[in-house]
N, C-alpha and C positions, 0 to 999 in steps of 0.2 A: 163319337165326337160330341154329341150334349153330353157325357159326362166332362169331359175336358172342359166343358164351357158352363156346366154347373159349379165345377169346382174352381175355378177362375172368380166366380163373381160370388164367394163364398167369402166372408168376412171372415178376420180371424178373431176373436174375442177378444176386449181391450178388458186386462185384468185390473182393477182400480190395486193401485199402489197405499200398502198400508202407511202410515205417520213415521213410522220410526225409519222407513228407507230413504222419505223424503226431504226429512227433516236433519237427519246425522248422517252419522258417515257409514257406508254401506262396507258390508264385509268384503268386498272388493278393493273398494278404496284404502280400510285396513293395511291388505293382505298389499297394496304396492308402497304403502311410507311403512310399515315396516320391512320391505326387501328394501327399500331404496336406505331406510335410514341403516342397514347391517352392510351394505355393501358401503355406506360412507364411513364406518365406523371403520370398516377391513381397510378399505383406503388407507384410511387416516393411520392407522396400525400398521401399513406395509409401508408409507412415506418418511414416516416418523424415524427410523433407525437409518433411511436413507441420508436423509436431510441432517442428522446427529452425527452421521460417521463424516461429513462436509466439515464441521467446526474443527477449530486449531485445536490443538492436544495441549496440555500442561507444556513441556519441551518449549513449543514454538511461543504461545501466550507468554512464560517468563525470558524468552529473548528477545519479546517486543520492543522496548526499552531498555534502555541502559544510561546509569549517574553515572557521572564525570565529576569527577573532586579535583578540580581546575586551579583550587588555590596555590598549592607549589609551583606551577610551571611558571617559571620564571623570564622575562624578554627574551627574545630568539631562542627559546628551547621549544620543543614540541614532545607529547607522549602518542603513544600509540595505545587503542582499545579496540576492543571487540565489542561489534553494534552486529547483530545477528547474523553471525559468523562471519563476518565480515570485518579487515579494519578500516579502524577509524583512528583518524591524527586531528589533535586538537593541538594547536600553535598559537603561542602567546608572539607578537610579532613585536621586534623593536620601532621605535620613533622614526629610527633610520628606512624598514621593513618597507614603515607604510608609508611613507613619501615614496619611494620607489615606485610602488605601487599606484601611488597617484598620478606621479610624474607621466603614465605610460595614459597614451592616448585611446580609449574604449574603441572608439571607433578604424583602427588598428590590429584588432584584436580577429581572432578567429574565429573565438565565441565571446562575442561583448559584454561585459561584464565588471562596472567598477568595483573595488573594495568595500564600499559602503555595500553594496548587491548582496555581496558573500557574506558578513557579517552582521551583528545584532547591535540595533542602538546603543549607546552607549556602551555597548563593550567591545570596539572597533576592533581593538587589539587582539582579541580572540578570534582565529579564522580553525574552523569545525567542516575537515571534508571528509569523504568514505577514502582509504587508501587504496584504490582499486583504478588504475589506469583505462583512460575510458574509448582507449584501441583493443586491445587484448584480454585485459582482465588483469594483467599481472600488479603487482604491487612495488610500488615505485618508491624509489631511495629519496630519504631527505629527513626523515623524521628523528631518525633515533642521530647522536653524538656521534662524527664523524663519517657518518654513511655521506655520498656525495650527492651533491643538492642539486648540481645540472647548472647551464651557463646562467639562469636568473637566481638564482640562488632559493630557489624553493625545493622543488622537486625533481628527482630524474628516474624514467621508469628502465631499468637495462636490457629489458626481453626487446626494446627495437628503438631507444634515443627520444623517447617524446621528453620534452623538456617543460618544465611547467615554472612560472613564477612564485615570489612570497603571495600570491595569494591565493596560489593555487590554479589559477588560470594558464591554458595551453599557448604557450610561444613557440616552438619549434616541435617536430616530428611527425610521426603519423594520427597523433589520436585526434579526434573529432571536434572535441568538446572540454571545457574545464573541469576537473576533480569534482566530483557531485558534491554537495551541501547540504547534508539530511534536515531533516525537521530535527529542532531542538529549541530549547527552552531554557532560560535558565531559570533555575526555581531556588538560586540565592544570589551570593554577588560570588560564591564558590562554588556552586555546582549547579552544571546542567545537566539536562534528560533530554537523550536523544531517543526519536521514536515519538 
């Protein structure tokens, strides 16, 4: 027992700490920023090809946009194009077109929306929707010479009766909503970019 109680009240030697431990950085502290800075660097090397194979590919980047050379289309005619695989009807509307369209009362409507809504300043007469019916998906008659334009005289989609106006807005059927209206621009007094 007084060993136990000799060695209890035994001090342990305080080793005086040389300059260079106290002052820099100790082969300890070394040895953890460089494991810490190789596992950031591995990180960064395993995230990297993650995070790259996420970006859009060539393909999708050149379907972003799409020009429209608007100049031929002549009053009440409309073209059809492809806006990332998707169509798209761009309609030059007549005098007559758009009084029509004014005529009808917004707050009447299913999805409110007057003609100036749908269109770009000054180029009223130009109405730019996705040709994609906004019940079903299917693509709706009106666009191209003779296809049948529905009882307003815009659109008619055939896979189930929705009926849509010259402006593209829904009057009769099942779909929800008026002909979508992409982002577009025009970047002359002839051609716009959609997208």
């Amino acid at each position: 027992m007084a060993d136990t109680a000799a060695t209890a009240n035994t001090e342990i030697p305080v080793v005086p700490a040389d300059d260079a431990t106290t002052d820099g950085v100790r082969r300890r502290d070394f040895i953890n920023i460089a494991a810490i800075s190789a596992a950031g660097v591995g990180g960064a090397a395993l995230l990297l090809p993650l995070i790259s194979q996420m970006a859009p590919s060539q393909d999708v980047l050149a379907e972003s946009t799409t020009e429209v050379d608007v100049a031929a289309i002549e009053p009440g005619q409309a073209i059809k194009a492809v806006f990332r695989k998707q169509p798209l009807f761009v309609r030059r509307l007549t005098p007559a077109e758009m009084a029509a369209a004014d005529a009808v009362p917004v707050d009447s409507l299913r999805d409110a929306a007057s003609l100036a809504d749908r269109t770009r300043e000054g180029h009223r007469d130009l109405l730019v929707t996705m040709g994609v019916c906004t019940h079903l998906g299917c693509v709706p008659l009106g666009a191209a010479e003779g296809e049948v334009k529905g009882e307003f005289g815009g659109y008619f989609c055939p896979c189930h009766g929705s009926h849509y106006d010259t402006a593209g807005r829904i009057r009769k059927g099942p779909a929800p909503t008026n002909l979508e209206v992409p982002e577009y621009a025009f970047t002359s007094d002839t051609t716009i970019t959609v997208g």
